[in-house]
C-alpha positions in Angstrom: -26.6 -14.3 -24.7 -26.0 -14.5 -21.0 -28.3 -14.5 -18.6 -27.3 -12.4 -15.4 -27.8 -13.1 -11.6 -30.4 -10.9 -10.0 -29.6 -8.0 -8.0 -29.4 -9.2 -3.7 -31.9 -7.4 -2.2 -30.7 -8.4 1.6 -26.9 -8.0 1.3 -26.2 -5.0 -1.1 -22.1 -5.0 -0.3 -21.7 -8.4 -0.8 -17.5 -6.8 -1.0 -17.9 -5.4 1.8 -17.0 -1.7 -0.4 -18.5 0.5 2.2 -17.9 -1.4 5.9 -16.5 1.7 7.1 -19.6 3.6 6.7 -20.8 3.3 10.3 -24.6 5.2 11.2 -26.1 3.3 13.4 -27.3 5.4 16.5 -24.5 3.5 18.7 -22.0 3.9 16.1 -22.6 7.9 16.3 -23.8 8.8 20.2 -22.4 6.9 23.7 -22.7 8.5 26.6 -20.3 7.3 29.1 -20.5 6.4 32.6 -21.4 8.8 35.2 -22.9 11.6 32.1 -26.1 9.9 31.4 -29.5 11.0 29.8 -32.4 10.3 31.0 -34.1 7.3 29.7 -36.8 9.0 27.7 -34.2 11.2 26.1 -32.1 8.8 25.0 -34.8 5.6 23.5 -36.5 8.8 21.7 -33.2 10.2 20.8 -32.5 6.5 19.4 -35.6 6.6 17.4 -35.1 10.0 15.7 -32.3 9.3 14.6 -33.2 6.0 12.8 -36.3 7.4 11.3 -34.8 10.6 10.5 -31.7 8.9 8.7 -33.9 6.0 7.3 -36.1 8.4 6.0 -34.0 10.9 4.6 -31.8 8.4 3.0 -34.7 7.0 1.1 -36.0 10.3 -0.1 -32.6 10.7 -1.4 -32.2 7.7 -3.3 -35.4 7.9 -4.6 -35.4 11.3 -6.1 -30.9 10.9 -7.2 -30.0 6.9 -6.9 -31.3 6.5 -10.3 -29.8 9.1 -12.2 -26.6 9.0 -10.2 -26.2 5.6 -10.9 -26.6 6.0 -14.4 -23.8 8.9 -14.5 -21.3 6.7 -12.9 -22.2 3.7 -15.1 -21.4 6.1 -18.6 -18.0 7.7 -16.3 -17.5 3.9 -16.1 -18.5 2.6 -19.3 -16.1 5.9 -21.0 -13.2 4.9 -19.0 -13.7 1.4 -20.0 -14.0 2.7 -23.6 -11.0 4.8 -23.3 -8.9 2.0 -21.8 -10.0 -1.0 -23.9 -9.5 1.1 -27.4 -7.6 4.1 -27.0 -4.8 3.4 -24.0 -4.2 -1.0 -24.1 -3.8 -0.1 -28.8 -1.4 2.7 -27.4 0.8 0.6 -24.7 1.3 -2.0 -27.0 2.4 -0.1 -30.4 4.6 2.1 -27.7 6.0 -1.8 -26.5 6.1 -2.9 -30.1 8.5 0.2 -30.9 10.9 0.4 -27.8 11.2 -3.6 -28.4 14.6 -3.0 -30.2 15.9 -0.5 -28.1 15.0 -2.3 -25.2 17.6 -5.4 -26.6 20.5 -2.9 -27.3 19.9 -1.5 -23.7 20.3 -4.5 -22.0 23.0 -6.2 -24.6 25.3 -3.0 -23.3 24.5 -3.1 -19.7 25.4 -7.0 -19.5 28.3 -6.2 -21.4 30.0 -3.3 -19.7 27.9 -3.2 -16.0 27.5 -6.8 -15.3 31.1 -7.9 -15.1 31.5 -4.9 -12.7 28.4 -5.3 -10.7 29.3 -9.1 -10.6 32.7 -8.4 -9.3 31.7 -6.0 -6.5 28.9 -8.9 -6.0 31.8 -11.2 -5.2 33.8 -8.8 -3.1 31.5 -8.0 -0.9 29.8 -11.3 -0.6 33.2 -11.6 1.6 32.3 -9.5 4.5 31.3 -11.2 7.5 29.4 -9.5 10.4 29.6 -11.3 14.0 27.7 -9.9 16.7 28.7 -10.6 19.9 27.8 -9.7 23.1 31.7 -10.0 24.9 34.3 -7.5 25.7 35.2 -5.6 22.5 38.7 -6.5 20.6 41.4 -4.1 21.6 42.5 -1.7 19.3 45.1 -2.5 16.5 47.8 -0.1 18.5 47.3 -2.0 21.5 48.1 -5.8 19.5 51.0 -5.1 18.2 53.2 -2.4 20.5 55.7 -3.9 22.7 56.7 -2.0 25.8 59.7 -0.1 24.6 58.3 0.8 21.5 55.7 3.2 20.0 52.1 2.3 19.4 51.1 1.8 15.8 55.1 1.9 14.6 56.6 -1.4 13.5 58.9 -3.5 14.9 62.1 -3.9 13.0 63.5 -7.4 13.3 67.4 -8.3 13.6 
């Protein structure tokens, strides 16, 4: 039998679950510069607040943490249930069956797809892409028309 750690009484979120939770007084109420309270208001404003949120918060726990807790350990301990001996037994007989089909799949894609993917692979592990930050290349027209002659028409040797 195992014997389990006791329950931390001074840091209950030890994984830091519910940091985003933030009621403090100065997390809720700021009053900025130049709209300000007067002292008494706000230090008794400050300490209604905690005692009216500590207290309420206590009452609460005390009269639904317990059973609360105990309906989210059985929705827990039935999804646990349902996972370890309904749904992991059920993956694997579905991975067990497909098995075969899985190796005829792949045999036929290797054999017709991967020449074909392989070759486009190798064509366009040709192109080459150069940036530059110079004047552009002209035109093909502009490379290869001589004065007399058309652009883009070709030049017919003697």
């Amino acid at each position: 039998m195992s014997v389990r750690p006791e329950v931390d009484l001074i840091n209950r979120d030890p994984n830091d679950m519910n940091n985003y939770i933030q009621v403090e007084f100065d997390d809720v109420f700021a009053e900025p510069t130049g709209t300000h309270s007067s002292d008494c208001v706000w230090r008794n404003s400050h300490k209604c607040f905690t005692c009216g949120k500590n207290v309420c918060y206590k009452l609460m726990t005390f009269f639904c943490g317990i059973c609360i807790a105990l309906a989210w350990g059985c929705a827990f301990a039935q999804i646990s249930f349902s996972i370890i001996w309904c749904f992991a037994p059920y993956l694997r007989a579905i991975h067990i069956i497909l098995y075969p089909f899985k190796k005829i799949y792949s045999i036929i894609l290797a054999a017709f797809l991967g020449p074909l993917v392989e070759t486009f692979g190798l064509i366009l592990s040709r192109i080459h892409i150069t940036h530059s930050q110079g004047v552009p290349p002209k035109p093909i027209d502009a490379i290869d028309a001589d004065d007399g002659q058309r652009p883009g028409c070709v030049r017919k040797f003697k």
